[in-house]
DRENLOSE-768225 format. One record per atom (N, C-alpha, C): x, y, z. Coordinates in steps of 0.02 Angstrom, whole numbers, plus 50000, padded with zeros to 5 digits. Layout:
# DRENLOSE-768225
XYZ/...
//
This chain:
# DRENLOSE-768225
452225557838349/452385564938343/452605566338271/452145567038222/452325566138152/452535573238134/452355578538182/452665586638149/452985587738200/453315584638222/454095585138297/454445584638236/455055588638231/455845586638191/456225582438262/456515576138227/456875572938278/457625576038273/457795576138342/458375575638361/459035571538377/459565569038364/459905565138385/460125567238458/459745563938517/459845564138595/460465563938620/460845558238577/461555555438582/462055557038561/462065562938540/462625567238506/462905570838541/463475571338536/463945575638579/463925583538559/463625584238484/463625591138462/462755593838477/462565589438525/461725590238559/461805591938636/462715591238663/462695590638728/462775584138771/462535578338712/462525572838756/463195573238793/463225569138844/463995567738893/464055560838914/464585557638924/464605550538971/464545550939018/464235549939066/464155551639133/464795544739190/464785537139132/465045533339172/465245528339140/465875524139111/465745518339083/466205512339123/465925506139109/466485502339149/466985499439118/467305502239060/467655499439058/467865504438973/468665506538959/468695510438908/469315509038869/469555501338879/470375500438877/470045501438782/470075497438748/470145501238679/469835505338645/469455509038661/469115516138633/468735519338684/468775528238700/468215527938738/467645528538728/467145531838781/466475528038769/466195535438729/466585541938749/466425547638703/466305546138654/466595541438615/466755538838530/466005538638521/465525533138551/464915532038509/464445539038514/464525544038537/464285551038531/464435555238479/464865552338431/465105558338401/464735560338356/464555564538304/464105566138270/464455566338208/465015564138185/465425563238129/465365553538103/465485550838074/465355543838026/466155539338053/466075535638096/466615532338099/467095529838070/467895531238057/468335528338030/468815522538042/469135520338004/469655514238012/470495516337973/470855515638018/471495514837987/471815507338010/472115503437974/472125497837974/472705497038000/473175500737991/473815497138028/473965503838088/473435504438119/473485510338190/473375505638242/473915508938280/474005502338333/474085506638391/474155508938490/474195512538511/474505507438572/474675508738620/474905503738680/474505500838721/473815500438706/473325496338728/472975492338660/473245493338606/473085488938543/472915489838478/472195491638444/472135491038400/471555497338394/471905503838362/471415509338374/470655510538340/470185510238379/469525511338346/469205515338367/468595516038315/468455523538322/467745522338344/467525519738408/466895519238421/467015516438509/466515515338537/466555513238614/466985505838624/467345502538634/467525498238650/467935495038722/467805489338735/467885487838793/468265481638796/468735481338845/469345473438827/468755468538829/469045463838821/468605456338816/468535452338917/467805452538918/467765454638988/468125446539018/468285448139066/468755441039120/468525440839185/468165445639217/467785448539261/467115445439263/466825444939316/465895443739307/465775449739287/465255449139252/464685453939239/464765456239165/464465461139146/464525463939099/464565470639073/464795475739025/465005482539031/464565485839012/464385490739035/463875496139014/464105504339034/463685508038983/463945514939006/463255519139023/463315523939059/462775528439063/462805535439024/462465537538977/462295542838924/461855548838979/462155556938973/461795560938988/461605561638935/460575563738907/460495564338855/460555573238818/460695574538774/460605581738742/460175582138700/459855591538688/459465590338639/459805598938624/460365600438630/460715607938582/460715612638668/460625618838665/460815624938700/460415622438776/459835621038784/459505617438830/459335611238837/459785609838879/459615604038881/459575597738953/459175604638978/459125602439057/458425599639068/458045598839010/457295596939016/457325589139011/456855586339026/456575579438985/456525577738932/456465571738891/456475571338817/455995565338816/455825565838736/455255559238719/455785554038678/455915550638673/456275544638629/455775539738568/456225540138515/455425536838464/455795531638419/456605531538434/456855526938412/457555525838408/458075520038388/458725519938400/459055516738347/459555521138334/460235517038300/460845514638302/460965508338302/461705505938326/461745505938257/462595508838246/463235506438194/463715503038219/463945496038188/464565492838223/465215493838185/465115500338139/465715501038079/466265498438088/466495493038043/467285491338051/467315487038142/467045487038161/466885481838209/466705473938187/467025471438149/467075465438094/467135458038153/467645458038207/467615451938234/467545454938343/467545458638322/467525461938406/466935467338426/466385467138392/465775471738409/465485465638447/465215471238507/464535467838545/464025463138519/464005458138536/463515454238504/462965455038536/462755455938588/462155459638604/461885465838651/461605470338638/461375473938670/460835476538705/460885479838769/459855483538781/459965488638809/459765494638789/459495500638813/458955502438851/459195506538919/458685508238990/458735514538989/458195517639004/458075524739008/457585525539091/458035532439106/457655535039159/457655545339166/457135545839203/457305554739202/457615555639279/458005561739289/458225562539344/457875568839365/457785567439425/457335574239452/457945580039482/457605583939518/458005587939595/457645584839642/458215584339685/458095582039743/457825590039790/457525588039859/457605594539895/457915599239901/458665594539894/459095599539912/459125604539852/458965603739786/459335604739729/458825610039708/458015609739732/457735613839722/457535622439701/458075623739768/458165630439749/458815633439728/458975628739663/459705628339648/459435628939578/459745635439547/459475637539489/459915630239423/460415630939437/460685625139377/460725618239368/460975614039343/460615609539311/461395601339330/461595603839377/462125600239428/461505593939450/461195593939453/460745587539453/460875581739414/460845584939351/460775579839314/461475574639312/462105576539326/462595575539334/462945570539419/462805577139445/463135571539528/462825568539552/462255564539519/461895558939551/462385550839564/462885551639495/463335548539461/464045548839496/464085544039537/464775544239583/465365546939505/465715553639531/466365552139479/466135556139405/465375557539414/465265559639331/465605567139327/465725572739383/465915577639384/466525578139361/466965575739397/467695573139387/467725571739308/467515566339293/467565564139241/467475570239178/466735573539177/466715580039143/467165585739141/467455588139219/468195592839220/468665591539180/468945583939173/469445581239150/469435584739100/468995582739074/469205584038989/469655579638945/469705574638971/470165570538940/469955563638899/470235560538884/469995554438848/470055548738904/469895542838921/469865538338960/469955531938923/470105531838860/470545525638822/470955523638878/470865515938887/471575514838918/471365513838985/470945515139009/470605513839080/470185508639079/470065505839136/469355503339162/469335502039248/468595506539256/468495506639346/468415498739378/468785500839447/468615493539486/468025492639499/468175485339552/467265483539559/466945487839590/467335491239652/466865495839724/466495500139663/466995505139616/466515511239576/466105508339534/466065500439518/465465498939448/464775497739508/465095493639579/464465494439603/464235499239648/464775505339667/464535511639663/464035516139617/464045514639568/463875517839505/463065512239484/463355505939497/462735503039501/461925505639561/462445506739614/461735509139663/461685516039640/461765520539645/461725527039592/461205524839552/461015520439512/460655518639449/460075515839490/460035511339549/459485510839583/459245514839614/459695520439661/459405524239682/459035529539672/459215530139597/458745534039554/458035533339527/457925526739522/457485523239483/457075523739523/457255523139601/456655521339652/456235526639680/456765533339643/456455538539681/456005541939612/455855540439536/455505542639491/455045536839458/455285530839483/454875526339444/454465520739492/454365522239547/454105519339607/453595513239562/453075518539539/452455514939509/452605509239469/453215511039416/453285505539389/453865499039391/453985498639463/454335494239499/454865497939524/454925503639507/455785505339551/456275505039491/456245502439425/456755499139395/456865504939328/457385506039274/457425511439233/456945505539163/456805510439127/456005508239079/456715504639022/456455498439015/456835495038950/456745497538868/457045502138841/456675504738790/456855501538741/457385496938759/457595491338704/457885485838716/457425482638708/457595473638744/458225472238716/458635465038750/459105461938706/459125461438653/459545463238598/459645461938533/460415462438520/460225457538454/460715454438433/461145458538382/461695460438385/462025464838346/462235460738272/462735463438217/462895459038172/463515462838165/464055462438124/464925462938122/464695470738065/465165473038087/465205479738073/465455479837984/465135475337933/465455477537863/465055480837845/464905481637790/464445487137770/463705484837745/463725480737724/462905476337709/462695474837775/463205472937841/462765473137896/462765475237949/463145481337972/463545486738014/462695490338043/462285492238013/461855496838013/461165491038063/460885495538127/460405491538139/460025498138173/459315495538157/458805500438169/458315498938216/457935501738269/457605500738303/457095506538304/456265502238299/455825506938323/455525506638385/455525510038432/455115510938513/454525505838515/454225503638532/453595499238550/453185504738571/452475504838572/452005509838595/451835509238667/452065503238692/451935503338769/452315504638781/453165504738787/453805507738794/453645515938799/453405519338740/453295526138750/452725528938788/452095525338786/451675525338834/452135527038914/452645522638935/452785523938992/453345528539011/453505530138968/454105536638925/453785542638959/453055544038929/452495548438945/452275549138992/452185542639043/451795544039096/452385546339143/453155546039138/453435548239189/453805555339152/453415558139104/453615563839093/454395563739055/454465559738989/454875560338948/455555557439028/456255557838969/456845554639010/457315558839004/457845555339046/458405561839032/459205557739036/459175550739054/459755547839038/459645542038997/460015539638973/460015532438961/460695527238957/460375521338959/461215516338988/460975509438923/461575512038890/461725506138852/462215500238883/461835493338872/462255488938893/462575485438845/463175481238866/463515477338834/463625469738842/463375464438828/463315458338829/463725455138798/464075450938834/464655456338886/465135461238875/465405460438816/465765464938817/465825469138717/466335470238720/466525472538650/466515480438607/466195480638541/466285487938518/465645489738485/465535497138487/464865497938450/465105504338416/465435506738369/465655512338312/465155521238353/464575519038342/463895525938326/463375521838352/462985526638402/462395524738422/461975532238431/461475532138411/460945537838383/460325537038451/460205541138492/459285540938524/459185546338457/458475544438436/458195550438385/457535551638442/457485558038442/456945561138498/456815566138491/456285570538558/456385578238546/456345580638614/456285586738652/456335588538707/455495587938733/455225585938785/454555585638794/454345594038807/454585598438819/454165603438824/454295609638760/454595607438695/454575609938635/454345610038579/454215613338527/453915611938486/454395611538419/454245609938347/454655608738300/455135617238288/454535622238298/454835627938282/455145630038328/455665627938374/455775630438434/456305626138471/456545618738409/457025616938431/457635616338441/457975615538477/458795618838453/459225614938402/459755618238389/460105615138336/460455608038348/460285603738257/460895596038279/461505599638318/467715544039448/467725542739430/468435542739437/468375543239473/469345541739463/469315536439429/469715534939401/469965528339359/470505522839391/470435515439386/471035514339412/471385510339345/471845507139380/472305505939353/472015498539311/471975498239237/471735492539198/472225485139203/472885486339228/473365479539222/472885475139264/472815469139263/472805464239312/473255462139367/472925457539404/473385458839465/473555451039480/474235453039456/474765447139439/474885441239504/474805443639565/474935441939610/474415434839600/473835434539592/473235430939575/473445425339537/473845425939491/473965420839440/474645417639469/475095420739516/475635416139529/475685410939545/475315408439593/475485400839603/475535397539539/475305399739488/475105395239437/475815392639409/475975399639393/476725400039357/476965408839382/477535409939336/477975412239350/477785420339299/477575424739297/477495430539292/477915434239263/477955434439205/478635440339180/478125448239146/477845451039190/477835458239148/478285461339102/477955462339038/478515465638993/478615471839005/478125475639037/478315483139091/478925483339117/479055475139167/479535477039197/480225473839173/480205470339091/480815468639085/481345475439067/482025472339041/482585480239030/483055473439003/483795478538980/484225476338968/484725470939039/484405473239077/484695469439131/484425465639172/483635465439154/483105459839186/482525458639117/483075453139081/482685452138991/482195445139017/481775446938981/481075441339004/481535434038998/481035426939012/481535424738995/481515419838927/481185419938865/481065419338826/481895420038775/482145426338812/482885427838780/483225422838804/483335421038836/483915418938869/483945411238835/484325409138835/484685401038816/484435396138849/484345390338830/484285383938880/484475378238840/484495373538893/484795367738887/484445361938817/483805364338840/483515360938803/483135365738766/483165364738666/482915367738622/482355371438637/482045374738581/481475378938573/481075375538536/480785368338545/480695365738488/479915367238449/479605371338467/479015374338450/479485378838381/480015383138380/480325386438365/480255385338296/480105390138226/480125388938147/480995387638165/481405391838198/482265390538201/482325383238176/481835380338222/482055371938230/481445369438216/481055371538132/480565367638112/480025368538151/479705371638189/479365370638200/478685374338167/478025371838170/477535373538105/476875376738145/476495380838132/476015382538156/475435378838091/474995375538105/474815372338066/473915373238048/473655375138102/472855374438116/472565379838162/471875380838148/471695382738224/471225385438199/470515387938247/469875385738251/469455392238211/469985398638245/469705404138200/470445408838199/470565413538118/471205419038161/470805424138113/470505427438139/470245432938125/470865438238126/470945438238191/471695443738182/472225442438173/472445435738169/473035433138185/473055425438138/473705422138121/473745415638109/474225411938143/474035406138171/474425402238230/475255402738220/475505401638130/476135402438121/476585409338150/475995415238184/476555421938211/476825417438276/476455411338320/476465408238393/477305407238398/477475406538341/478215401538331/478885406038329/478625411138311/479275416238281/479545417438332/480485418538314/480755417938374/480915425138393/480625431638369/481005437538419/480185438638478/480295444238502/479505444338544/479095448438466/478545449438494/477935451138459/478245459638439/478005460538400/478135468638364/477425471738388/476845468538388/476185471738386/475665466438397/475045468038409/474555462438411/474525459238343/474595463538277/474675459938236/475055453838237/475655452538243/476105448838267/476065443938292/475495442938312/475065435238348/474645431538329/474395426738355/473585424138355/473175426238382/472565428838367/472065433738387/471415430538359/470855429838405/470185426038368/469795433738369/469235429638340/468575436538373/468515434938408/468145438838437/467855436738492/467145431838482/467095428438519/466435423638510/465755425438509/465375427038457/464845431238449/464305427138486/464395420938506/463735418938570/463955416338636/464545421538655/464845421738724/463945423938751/463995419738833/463645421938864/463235429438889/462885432138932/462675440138909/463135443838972/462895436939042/463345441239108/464025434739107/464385437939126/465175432239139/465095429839203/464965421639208/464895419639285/465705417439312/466045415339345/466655410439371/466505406739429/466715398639408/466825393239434/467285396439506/466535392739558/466775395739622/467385391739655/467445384839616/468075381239632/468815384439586/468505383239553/469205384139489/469395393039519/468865397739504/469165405239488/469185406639433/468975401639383/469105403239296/468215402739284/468285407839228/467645406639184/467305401139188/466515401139193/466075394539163/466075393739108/466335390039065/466115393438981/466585386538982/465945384738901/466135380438873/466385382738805/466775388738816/466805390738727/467615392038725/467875392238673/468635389538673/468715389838589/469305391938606/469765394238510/470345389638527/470565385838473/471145379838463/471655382338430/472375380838431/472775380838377/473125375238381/473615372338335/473685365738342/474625367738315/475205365738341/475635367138321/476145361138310/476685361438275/476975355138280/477555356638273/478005352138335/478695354938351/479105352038284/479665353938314/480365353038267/480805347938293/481295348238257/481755341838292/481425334538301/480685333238260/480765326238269/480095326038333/480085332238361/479535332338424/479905330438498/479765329338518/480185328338595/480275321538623/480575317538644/481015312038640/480605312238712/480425303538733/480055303438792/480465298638831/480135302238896/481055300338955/480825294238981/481235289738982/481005283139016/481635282339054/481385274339094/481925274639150/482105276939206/482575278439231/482795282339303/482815292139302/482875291439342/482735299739354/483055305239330/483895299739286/484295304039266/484375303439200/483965299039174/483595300139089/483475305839073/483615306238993/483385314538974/482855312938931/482225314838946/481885315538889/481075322038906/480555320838873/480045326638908/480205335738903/479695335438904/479595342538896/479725348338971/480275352338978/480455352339031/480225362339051/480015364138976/479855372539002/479325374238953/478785375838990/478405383238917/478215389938942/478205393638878/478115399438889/477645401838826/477235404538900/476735407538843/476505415938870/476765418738822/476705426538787/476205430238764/475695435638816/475265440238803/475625445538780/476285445738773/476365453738728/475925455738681/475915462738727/475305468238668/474625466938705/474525460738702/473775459038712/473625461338790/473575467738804/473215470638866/472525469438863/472275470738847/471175469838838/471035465538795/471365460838792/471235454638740/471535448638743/471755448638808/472095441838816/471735437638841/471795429738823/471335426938854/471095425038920/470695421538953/470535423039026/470705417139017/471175412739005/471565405839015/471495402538971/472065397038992/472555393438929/472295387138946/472625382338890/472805375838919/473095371538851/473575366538892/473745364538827/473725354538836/473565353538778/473535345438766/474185344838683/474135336838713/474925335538641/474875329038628/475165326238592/474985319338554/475585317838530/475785312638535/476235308638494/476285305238424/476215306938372/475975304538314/476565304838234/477045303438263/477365303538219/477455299138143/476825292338146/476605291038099/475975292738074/475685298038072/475135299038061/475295306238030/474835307437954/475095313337930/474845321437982/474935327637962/474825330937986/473965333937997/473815332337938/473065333937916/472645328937972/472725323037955/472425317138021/472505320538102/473145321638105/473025328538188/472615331938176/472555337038141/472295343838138/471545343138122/471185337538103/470445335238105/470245332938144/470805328438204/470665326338264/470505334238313/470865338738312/470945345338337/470255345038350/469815347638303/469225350238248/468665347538293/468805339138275/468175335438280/468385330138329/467955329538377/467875323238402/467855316638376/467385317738331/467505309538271/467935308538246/468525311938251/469125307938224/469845307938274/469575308738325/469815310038406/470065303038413/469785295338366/469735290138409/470685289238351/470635292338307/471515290038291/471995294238325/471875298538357/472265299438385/472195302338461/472725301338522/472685302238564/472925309838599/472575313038618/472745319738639/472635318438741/473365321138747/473445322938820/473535328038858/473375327838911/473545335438933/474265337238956/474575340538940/475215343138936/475075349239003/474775353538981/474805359939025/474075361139070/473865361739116/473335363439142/473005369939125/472375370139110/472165376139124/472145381639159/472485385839129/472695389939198/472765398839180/472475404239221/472335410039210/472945412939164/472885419039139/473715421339096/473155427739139/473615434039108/473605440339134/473835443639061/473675449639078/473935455239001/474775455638985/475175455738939/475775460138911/476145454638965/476045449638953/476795448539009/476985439838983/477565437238999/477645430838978/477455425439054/477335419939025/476915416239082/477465410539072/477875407939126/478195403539130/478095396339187/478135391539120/477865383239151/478525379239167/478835376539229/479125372339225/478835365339252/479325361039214/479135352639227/479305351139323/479925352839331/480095353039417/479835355839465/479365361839434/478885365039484/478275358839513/478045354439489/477705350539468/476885351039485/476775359639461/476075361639487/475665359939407/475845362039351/475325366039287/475485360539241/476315358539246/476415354039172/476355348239193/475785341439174/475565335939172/476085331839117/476045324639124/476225319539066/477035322939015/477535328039075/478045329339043/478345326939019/478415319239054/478935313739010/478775311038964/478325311438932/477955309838885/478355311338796/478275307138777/478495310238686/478025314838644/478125318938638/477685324838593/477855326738516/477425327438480/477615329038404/477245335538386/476495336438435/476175341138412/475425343838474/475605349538482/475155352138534/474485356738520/474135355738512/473495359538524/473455367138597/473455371438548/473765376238629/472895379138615/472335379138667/471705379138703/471525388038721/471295392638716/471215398138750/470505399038759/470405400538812/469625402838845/469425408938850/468955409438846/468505411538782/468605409338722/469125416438704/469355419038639/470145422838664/470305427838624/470855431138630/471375430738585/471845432138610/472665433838581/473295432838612/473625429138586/474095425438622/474685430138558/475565430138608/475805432838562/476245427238530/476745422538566/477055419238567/476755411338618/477105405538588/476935398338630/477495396238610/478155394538675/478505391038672/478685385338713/478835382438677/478825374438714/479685371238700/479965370338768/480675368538775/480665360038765/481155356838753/481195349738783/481745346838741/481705339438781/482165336338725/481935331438671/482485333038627/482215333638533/482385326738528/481815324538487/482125316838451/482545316338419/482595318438384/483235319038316/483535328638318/484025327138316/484425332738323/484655336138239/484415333538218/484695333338122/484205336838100/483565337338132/483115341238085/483155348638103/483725352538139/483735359538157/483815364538103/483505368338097/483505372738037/484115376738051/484365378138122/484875380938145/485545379138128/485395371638123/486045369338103/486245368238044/485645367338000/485735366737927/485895373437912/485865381737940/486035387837930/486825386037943/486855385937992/487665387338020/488025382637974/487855374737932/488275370137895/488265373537818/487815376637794/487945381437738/488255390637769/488585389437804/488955397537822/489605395937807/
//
């Protein structure tokens, strides 16, 4: 259509609308509609995290993967069909958390019988469990994401559509853009372009131009601006117009208890303080207070392992260890029908090394002190970005320099000098809340009696951890930074 003026389909100042997305905890999905150039402020932070200005979605923990459904626009009318001739994703400023891959499905929606002698254009809309609602609102949906019943509510909606306009060509919505691979939102490679295939539009045509389309997300993440360039099928250049309830996003804590012990920071106060505050018997020896070092770790895009150690809670996600996300995470999220945790062999390291000498290992009778007797590990902040589980391994190496650990970390080939054990089991965390391990429970913490100098703390996938503390008793009591404070006061 070389004398069509194209249109941007996907613009909100064209009419486009969201009809549905699954998922909206850090940006909503309005964002990739906007018809303005995406921005960044760097230290904007909001109570679900880290504010951006494009579609984004927490880091999925769930099977499957997130997608939204686009009503398309083309200005004042825009109740017709449209032709599609090509697409643009921007991942602006989407640097370690944009979608790594995507595909775009298009379908047209008819009237049904009923709708026939129904002069307006309510069709195009309540096919979409929730899209009405959602349009009244008027509101933003940051901060949400629907359960499973409405994604596979919303999923049959999407079949049941397909079967009733696209019979001929299987029932299914037309792929107008296969899987592809996105790249990090800087500016040499933020920008990606797509042209239609001629058999793609060929079948565009034969079902009479489209009228929605559903971008997917593999699996999860952010996409800044996304463009359909098109035109209305029954217009000409001179004649075209101008450029769900929601539930509740926390996780459900109940799931992760057996594991350990659950402290929501929702529900701490001055009179039920997590327990991270509180005193114990035995040191903090992860603690910089008492030497202790954040030393390594695999990626910190947002974060460096040394925030793991600090002793007040987290101020912000800044405040933590934070990876990207893993740009060749799988496309759908499966889980281990035994475990309940992710299949995935993909995993971010940090490697830390206590204080005091490392932890003194208990031998003897039962009323020996030695071993690691509490940890706690801290998602503050990290609501849509925490990881979908932990785990921790530790080593004894107090003749061996620090660098020799931290390459063992890394690499297997140098795994054989030193010995890494498992300390903590793998085991689910949940958003914003502190996760508490004891040695007497005797479910999560393995090899407690054990002597430790330095732990490798494990997160699956990817994610953001705010705090990792690790209690026990200290080899040497002389190396406390606490005490060398209080002997110069």
């Amino acid at each position: 259509m070389t004398n069509t003026k194209l249109l941007n389909l996907s613009s909100s100042a064209n009419s486009a609308k969201i009809l549905f997305a699954t998922d909206e905890w850090f940006a909503s999905a309005e964002n990739i509609l906007s018809p303005y150039p995406p921005t960044f402020i760097a230290d904007l932070y909001c109570p679900e995290g880290k504010v951006m200005d494009g579609w984004e979605t927490r880091r999925k923990r769930t099977e499957g993967h997130d997608w939204c459904v686009v009503k398309l626009g083309c200005g004042d009318d825009s109740s017709g069909p449209m032709m599609i001739e090509s697409v643009e994703l921007d991942t602006g400023y989407f640097t370690g958390n944009q979608t790594p891959r995507v595909s775009i499905e298009a379908m047209k929606i008819t009237r049904n019988e009923q709708d026939c002698n129904i002069g307006n254009d309510d069709y195009l809309y309540n096919w979409m469990p929730g899209a009405i609602s959602r349009l009244a609102s008027g509101k933003s949906f940051q901060g949400t994401g629907q359960s499973t019943d409405a994604i596979r509510r919303a999923h049959a909606a999407c079949q049941a559509v397909a079967l009733n306009t696209t019979k001929q060509l299987g029932g299914a919505w037309i792929t107008i853009l296969p899987m592809v691979e996105l790249q990090p939102g800087y500016e040499e490679s933020r920008y990606h372009k797509f042209q239609l295939d001629t058999d793609v539009k060929r079948k565009l045509e034969d079902i009479g131009g489209v009228t929605h389309i559903r971008l997917n997300y593999y699996p999860d993440g952010g996409v800044a601006r996304m463009k359909i360039w098109g035109y209305p099928v029954h217009s000409s250049s001179s004649t075209l117009a101008k450029n769900s309830q929601q539930t509740s996003s926390r996780q459900n804590h109940a799931a992760i208890a057996a594991a350990s012990t659950i402290h929501p920071h929702s529900l701490t106060s001055s009179t039920t303080p997590p327990p991270s505050s509180k005193r114990y018997h035995q040191p903090e020896l992860s603690s910089v207070l008492h030497g202790g070092k954040g030393l390594a770790c695999s990626n910190k895009h947002y974060g460096v392992p040394s925030n793991l150690i600090r002793t007040t809670l987290g101020v912000d996600m800044g405040d933590g260890w934070e990876t990207a996300r893993h740009p060749h995470r799988p496309a759908v999220i499966t889980k281990d029908p035994v475990t309940g945790l992710q299949d995935t062999p993909l995993m971010d390291w940090a490697v830390l090394k206590l204080g005091m000498g490392g932890v003194v290992e208990k031998v003897g009778h039962s009323d020996s002190k030695g071993g690691v007797e509490r940890i706690i590990i801290d998602t503050r902040h990290f609501k849509g970005n925490f990881p979908e589980s932990v785990s921790i391994d530790a080593c004894c190496c107090s003749n061996l320099s620090d660098d020799v650990v931290c390459a063992s970390a890394a690499a297997a080939a140098a795994a054989d000098k030193v010995e890494w054990f498992p300390l903590l089991k793998r085991t689910a965390l949940s958003a914003d809340a502190e996760h508490e391990f004891l040695r007497d429970d005797g479910k999560m913490i393995v090899n407690g009696s054990r002597g430790v100098t330095h732990v490798r703390v494990s997160i699956y996938p990817d994610g953001g951890l705010s705090r990792v503390r690790i209690y026990g008793h200290p080899f040497s009591k002389k190396d406390s930074n606490e005490e060398r404070l209080i002997s110069h006061l």
